[in-house]
C-alpha distance (Angstrom), angle and dihedral (degrees) to the residues before:
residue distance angle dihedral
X1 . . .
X2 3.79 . .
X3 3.99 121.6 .
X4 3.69 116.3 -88.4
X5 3.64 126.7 -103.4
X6 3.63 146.9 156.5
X7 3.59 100.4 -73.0
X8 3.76 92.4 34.3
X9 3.87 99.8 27.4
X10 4.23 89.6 169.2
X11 3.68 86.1 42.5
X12 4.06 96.8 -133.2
X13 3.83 92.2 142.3
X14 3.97 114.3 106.8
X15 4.05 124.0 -145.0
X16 3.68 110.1 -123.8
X17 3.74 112.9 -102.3
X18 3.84 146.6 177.2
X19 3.45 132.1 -113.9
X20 3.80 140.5 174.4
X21 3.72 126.6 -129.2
X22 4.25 111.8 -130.6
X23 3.93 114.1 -171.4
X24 3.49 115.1 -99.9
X25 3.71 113.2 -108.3
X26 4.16 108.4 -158.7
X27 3.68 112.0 -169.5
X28 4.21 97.1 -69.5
X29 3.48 124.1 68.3
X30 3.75 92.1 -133.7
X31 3.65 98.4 60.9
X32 4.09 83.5 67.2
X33 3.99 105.3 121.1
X34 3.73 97.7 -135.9
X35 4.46 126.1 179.4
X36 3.73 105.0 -119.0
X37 3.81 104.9 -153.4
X38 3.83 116.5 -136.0
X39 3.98 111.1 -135.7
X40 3.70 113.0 -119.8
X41 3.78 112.9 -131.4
X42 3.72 122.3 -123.2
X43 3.28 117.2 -107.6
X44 3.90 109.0 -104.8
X45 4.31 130.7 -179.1
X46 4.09 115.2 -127.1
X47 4.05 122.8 -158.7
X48 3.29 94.9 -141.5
X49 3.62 106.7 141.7
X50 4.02 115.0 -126.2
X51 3.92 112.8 -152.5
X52 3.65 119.8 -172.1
X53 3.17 121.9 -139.2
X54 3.93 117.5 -118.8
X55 4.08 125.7 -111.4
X56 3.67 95.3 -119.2
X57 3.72 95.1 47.0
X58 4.29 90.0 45.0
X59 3.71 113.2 103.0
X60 3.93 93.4 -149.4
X61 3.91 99.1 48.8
X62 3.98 87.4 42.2
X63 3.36 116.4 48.0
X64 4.20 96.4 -175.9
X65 4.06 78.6 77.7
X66 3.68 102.6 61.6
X67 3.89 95.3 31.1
X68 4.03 113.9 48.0
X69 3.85 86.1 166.3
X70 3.87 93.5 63.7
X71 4.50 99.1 35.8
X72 3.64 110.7 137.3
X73 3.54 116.6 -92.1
X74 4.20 106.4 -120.5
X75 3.76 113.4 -170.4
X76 3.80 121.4 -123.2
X77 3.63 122.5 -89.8
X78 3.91 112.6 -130.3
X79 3.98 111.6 -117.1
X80 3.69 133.8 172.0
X81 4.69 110.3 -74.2
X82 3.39 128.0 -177.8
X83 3.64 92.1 -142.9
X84 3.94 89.4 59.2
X85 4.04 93.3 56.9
X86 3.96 83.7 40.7
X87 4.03 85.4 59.0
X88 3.94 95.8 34.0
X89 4.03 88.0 54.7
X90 4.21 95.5 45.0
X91 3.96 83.9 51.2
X92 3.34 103.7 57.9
X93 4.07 97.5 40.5
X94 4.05 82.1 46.8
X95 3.89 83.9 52.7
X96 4.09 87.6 40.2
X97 3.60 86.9 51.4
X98 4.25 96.0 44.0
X99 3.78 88.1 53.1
X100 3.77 97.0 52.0
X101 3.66 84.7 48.6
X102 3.46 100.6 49.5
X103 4.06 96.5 39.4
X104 4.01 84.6 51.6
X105 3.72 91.1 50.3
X106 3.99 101.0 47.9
X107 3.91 80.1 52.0
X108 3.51 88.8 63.2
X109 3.68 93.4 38.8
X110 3.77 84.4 63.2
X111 3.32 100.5 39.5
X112 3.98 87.0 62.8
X113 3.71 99.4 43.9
X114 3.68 132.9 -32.3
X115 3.51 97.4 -124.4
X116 3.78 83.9 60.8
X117 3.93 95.2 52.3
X118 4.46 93.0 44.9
X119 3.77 80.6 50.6
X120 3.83 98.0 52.8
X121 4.20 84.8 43.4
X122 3.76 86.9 54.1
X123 3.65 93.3 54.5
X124 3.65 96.4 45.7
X125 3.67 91.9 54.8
X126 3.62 90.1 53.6
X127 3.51 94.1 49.2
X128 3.97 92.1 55.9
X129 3.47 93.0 41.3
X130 3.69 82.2 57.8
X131 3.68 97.6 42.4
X132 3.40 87.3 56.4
X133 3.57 102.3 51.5
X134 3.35 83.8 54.4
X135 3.70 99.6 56.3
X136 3.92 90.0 47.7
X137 3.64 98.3 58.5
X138 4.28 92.8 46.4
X139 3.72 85.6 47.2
X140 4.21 89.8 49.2
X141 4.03 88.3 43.6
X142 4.12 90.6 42.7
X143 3.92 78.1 50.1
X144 3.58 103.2 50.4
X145 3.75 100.1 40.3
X146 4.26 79.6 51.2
X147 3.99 89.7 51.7
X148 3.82 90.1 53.4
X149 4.38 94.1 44.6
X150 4.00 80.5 43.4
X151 4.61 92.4 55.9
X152 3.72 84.1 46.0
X153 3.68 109.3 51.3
X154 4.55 81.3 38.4
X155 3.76 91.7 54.8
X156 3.74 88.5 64.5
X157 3.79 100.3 47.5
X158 3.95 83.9 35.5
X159 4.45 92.3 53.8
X160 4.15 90.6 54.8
X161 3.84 95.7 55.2
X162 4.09 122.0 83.4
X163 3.57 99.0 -146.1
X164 4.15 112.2 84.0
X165 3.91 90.6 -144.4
X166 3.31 108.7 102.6
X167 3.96 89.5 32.9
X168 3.39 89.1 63.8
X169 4.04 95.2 51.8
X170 3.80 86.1 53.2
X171 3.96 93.0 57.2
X172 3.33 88.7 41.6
X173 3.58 92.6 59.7
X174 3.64 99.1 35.6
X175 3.77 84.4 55.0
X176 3.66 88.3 53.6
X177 3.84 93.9 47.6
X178 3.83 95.3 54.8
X179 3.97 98.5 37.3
X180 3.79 89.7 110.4
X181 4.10 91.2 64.4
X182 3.76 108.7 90.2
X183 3.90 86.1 -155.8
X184 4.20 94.5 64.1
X185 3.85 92.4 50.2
X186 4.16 94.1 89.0
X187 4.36 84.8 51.2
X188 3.40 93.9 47.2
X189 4.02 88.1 57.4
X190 3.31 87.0 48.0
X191 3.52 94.6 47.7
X192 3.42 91.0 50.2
X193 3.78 99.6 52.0
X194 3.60 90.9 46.1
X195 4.10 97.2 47.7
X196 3.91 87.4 104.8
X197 3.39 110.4 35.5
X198 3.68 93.9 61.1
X199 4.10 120.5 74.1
X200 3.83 104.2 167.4
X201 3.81 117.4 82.0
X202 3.76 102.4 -150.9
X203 3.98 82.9 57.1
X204 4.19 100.0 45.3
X205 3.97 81.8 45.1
X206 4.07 93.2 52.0
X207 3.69 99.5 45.8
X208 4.13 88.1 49.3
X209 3.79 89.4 53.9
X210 4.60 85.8 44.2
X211 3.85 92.0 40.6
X212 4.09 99.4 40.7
X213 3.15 104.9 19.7
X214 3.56 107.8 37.7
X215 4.30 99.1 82.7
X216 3.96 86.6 38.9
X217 4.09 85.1 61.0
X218 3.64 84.7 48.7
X219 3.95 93.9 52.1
X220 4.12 93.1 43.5
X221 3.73 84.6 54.4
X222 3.49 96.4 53.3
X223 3.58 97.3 43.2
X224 3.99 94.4 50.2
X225 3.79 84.7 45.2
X226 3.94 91.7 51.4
X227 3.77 90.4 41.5
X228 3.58 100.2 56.4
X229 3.96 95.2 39.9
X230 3.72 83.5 65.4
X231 3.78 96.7 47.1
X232 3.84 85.4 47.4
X233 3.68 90.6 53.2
X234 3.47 106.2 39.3
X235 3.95 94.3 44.6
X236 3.64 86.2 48.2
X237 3.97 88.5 67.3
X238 3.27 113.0 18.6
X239 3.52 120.8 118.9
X240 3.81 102.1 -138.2
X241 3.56 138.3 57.0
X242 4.19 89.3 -149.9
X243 4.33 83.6 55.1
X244 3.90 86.1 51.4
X245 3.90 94.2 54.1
X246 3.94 94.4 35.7
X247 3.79 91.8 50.9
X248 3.89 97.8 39.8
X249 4.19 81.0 47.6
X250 4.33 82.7 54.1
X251 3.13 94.5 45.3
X252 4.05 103.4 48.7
X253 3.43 93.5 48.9
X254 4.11 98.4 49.3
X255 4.01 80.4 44.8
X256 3.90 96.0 60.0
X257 3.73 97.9 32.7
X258 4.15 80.8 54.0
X259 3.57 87.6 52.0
X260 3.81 96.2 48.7
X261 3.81 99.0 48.5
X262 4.20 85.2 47.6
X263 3.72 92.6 58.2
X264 3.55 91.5 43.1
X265 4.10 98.9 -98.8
X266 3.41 105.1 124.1
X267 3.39 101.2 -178.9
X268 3.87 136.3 -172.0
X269 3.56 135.8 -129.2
X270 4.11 99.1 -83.0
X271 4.18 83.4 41.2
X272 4.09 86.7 53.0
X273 4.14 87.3 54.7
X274 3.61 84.4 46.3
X275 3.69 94.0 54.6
X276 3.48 100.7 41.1
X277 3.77 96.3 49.8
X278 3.88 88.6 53.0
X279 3.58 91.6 53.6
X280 4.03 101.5 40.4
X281 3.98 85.0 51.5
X282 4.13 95.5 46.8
X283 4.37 78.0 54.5
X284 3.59 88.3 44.1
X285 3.90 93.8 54.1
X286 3.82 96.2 34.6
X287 3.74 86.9 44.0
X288 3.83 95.1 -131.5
X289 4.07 94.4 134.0
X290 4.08 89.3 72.8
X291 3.42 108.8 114.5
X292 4.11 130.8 -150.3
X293 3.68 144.2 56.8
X294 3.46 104.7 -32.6
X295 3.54 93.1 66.4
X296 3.89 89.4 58.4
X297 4.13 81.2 47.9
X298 3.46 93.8 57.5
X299 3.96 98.8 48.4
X300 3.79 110.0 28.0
X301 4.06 96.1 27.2
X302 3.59 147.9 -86.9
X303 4.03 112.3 -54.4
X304 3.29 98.2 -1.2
X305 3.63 100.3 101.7
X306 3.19 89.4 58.7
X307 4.02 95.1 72.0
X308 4.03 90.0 47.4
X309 3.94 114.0 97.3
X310 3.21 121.1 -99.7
X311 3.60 99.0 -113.6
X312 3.69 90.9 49.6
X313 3.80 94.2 51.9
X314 3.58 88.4 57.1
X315 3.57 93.0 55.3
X316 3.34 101.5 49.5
X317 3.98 92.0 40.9
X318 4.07 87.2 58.9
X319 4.00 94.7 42.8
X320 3.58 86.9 56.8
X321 3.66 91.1 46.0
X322 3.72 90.0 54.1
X323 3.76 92.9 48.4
X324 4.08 83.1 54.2
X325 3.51 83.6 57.3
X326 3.57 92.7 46.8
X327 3.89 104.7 59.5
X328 4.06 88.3 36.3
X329 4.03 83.5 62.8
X330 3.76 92.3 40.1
X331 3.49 93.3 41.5
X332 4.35 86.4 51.7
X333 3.68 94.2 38.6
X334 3.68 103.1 48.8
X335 3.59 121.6 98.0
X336 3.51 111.5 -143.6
X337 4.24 121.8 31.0
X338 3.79 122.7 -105.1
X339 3.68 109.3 -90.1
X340 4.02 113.7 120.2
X341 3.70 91.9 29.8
X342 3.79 127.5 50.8
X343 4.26 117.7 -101.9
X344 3.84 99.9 -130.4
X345 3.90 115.9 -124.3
X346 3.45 138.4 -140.8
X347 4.14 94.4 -100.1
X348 3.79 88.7 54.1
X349 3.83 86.2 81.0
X350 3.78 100.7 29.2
X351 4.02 85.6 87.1
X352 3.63 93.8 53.3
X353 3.82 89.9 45.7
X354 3.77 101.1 53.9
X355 3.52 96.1 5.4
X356 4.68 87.6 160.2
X357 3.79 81.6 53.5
X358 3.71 104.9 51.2
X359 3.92 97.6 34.1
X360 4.17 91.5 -132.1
């Protein structure tokens, strides 16, 4: 009880006070709640030997590591076969052999009539002449699709050094290699104005690939997307399995010739083989040409493949094939390396593929 006063005139209020708690001790000594103190460990030094792990080797600052499905496609280099000097010798004693045919036939010609033998002469000539055109626009599509391989393996070597110099003779020639596409023209004025102002390579080099090749990304994309919707759909109801592989056949080639002419390829018939080889063997490696359920496991989820149709599967499993074959071609044909601008992946079209199945 406090004192009264005029607030509290029966004085019931209570001052605040402090008080300390004591363990309760009831009866047995062993019932006593007491702190146990945990010893603290002296500090001590260990030899183990720490080894980082490098940045092409890490999983999360490469992503070729954790996704096989989406590594870049790198074309071949050309080395030495015995199977090339098998076909270079059979071609020329097949050529040997066409000329002693043709020289004993124009003989013959002759020996008939004269008119007959000019006549023969005539069409020989324009057979070389055509043979020759022939050759000339392989070697200028071999040529081209080398110039392109030739700016990308530069722009590395030409990122590492301080001086802009040789930067600015790859722009220059990229500029030049893609002044036929309507859609570069508004990066090359860019380019252009901007030639100056910039000093450090790595930057020239990554405002090229923003400014020229941003809107060609942009077109690849929507010509991989547009060629594996009609694989999808076509697959889907076709009849056949022989119309599946023939039109999926159609339909990769068209796709990487597209994509060579838009980054400024062009290439010919021998430089199409060249192509396609390169990008069936980066499938083969990666293992991106199997076919079947698993590959509708791995990009729509676990199980549920197994509740699409069949024909519907298939389709989807071959417009996801073709977009493989897509970014392998883009991935070949494109003149400078993904660094300022994202490399597209195989689930950046699964949504538009089987967009019911995936909810996006």
């Amino acid at each position: 009880m406090t004192k009264p006063t005029e607030d509290d005139p029966k004085g019931l209020s209570r001052r605040p006070a402090a008080f300390s708690l004591e363990p309760e001790v009831s009866g047995n000594a062993a019932n006593v709640k007491r702190t146990v103190e945990t010893p603290r460990r002296k500090p001590q030094s260990f030899d183990t030997e720490i080894v980082l792990t490098p940045d092409e080797d890490d999983p999360f600052l490469n992503p070729t590591l954790a996704a096989p499905d989406d590594a870049i496609a790198i074309p071949r280099r050309p080395g030495f076969s015995f199977g090339k000097v098998a076909l270079s010798a059979l071609g020329i004693l097949l050529s040997l052999a066409f000329g002693l045919w043709t020289d004993q036939l124009i003989r013959d010609l002759f020996s008939r009539a004269d008119w007959l033998g000019y006549t023969a002469l005539a069409v020989l000539a324009i057979g070389i002449l055509a043979v020759l055109a022939i050759v000339i626009r392989e070697t200028a599509g071999m040529m081209r699709l080398a110039a392109v391989q030739t700016i990308k393996t530069e722009a590395d070597t030409a990122m590492a050094e301080t001086r802009p110099a040789r930067a600015k003779a790859l722009v220059a020639r990229l500029c030049t290699l893609l002044e036929a596409n309507p859609e570069t023209a508004k990066g090359r004025a860019t380019l252009k104005a901007a030639e100056d102002d910039i000093i450090d390579a790595p930057h020239l080099i990554e405002l090229a690939e923003r400014e020229l090749l941003a809107p060609l990304d942009r077109r690849a994309r929507a010509l991989i997307l547009g060629a594996s919707k009609r694989v999808s759909v076509v697959t889907a109801v076709s009849p056949r399995a022989l119309v599946d592989i023939l039109y999926v056949l159609y339909e990769s080639a068209k796709l990487v010739r597209a994509m060579a002419e838009l980054y400024g390829g062009r290439p010919g018939t021998l430089g199409m083989i060249r192509l396609m080889t390169d990008v069936l063997a980066h499938l083969a490696v990666t293992g991106s040409i199997a076919v079947g359920d698993s590959i509708l496991q791995q990009l729509i989820g676990h199980g549920l493949a197994s509740k699409l149709s069949a024909r519907l599967g298939e389709g989807v499993v071959n417009g996801m094939m073709t977009a493989r074959i897509g970014i392998a071609a883009m991935d070949l044909c494109r003149p400078l390396s993904f660094r300022a601008l994202k490399r597209p992946g195989i689930g950046d079209f699964a949504s538009d593929l089987a967009p019911n199945i995936t909810g996006r």
